[in-house]
Phi, psi and omega in degrees: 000127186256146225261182183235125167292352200275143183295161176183145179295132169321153158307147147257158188242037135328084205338123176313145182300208181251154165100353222242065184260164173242090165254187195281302164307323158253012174279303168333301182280337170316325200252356151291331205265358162281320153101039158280100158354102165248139177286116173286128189186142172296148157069011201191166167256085180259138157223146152285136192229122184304029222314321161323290179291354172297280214305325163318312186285332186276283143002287168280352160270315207068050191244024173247000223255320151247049191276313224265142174228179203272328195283332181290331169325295190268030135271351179253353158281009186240012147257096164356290170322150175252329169270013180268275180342303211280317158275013152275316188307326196286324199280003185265335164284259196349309172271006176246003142305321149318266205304265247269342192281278193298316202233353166130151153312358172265352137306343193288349190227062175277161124347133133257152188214145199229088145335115180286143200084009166227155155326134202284154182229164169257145201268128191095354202249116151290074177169134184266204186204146124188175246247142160217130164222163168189112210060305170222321197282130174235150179234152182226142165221139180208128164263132168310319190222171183051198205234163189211139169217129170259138143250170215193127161224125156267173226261113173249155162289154192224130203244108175211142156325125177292348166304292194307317186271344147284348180248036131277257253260331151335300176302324202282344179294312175293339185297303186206116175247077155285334169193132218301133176257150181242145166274013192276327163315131120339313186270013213250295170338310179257346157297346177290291212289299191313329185286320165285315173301297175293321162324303183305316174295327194285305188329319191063021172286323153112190218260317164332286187283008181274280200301351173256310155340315156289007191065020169255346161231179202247159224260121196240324172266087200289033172287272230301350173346098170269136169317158175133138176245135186065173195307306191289328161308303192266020144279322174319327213267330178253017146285330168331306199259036175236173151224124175239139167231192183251154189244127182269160172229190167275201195276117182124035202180138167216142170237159167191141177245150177222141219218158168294172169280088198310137189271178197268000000 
């Protein structure tokens, strides 16, 4: 995703104005009044976030400052752009407005924290979370239990080999087949790709070691070898304990989440 040069003032972190509190109730309205979105979908919690109209809106109240806890603070000093910075923070307000929404407030300001190589969590919180941007637009996902990875693409031309787009949309058939993909679409590629891209996040192999498990890249690490002969076997073979499905957004935009299997 490519960053917007135009300049834009920080969230402040500052002490909330008077009247500025983190309740359950403003947490609601915070998150009407930003015009963050909920997505309707089984098994998981989605919203859409508007990142632009986020930061504009946080930003000219100054309602975002006690939302922001110090671990986003120093995940957010480690982006450069000051309005790239500035509609990640809102998506970071945003999602612990979810978390205050769903489990009460006093989740709402856990630590985050990212272990390397696996997905960030909130320390303490029953429940997991992730993160999708793509262009203006973010996506939250959030579970109570097991693991969840979300993706979010907007709709591109995609420069891709016709070979390559075909064992992308082979895997991605086996992944989740609601509805049948061609690779010569554009819009099919990526909807193809959001299904792999999230599977990898819930999974936590991450997209690298995913697309070579499937046999669509080449294998660098020979630990991670998976069985299997061709792209659709050795996708088949790491599905029992997910389900992936595709996410409607509006027009311009594909999604797809992918989540464990509630057990019996």
């Amino acid at each position: 995703m490519k960053s917007s040069s135009q300049t834009s003032a920080p969230l402040r972190t500052n002490a909330p104005e008077p009247g500025v509190s983190r309740t359950a109730h403003s947490a609601r309205s915070l998150l009407a009044r930003i015009h963050a979105r909920r997505v309707p979908h089984v098994g998981c919690v989605l919203w859409l976030v508007d990142m632009e109209a986020a930061r504009s809106i946080l930003q000219r109240h100054d309602l975002g400052a006690p939302w922001l806890t110090r671990s986003d603070h120093r995940r957010l000093a480690r982006i450069r752009d000051p309005h790239e910075r500035a509609r990640r923070a809102a998506t970071y307000v945003a999602l612990r407005l979810v978390v205050a929404h769903l489990l009460g407030p006093r989740f709402a300001t856990a630590p985050m924290l990212r272990p390397r190589g696996k997905a960030p969590y909130l320390l303490g919180v029953p429940a997991v979370f992730n993160l999708s941007h793509s262009g203006s637009l973010a996506l939250i996902g959030v579970a109570r239990r097991g693991r969840i990875g979300v993706d979010m693409e907007v709709k591109r031309a995609v420069p891709m080999s016709d070979r390559n787009r075909a064992r992308i949309v082979d895997a991605a058939t086996i992944l989740s087949r609601e509805r049948a993909l061609v690779p010569h679409l554009d819009r099919d590629v990526l909807q193809a790709w959001t299904r792999i891209e999230s599977f990898s996040k819930a999974t936590g192999r991450g997209i690298n070691r995913t697309l070579a498990d499937f046999g669509i890249r080449a294998q660098q690490n020979p630990r991670w070898h998976t069985p299997g002969t061709g792209v659709a076997d050795k996708a088949a073979r790491q599905l029992p304990d997910y389900v992936v499905r595709d996410v409607r957004l509006p027009a311009g935009t594909v999604a797809a989440v992918t989540r464990t299997l509630a057990k019996p």
